[in-house]
Steps between C-alpha positions, in 0.01 A plus 500: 500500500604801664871614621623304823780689611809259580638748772175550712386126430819312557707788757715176587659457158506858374678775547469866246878569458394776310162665372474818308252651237746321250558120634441250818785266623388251690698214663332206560689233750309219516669152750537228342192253554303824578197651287343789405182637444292563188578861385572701180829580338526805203696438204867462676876363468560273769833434593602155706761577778500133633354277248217179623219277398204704502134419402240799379119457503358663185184662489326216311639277811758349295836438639848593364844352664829647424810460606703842511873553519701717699457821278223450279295733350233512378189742343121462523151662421272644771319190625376372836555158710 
């Protein structure tokens, strides 16, 4: 599948905080009850301002609920959903 970019395919929810030859920062802020769109993520620390209930969307169309705490962290692979 090739690379959806979150910025240009979800400009709502994204903003580049900072982007260099080195690293991208992204913020996502997404309402809650809102969505977002399928798009790709590289391998990346998230950090949780405001913790929620959020579902993902995998790839293979299977879906993963979590509940995330103020603060949370967290580390994945590439992937996209």
């Amino acid at each position: 599948m090739p690379y959806i970019d979150p910025i240009e395919s979800s400009p709502d929810h994204y903003t580049v905080l900072l982007e260099n030859e080195h690293v991208r920062m992204p913020e996502m802020i997404v309402p809650p009850g809102a969505g977002d769109v399928r798009h790709s993520l590289s391998e990346k620390t998230v950090y949780f301002i405001t913790g929620g209930k959020t579902k993902v969307t995998t790839e293979d169309a299977s879906v993963v609920e979590m509940e995330l705490l103020d603060g949370a962290t967290m580390w994945h692979e590439a992937r996209t959903h």
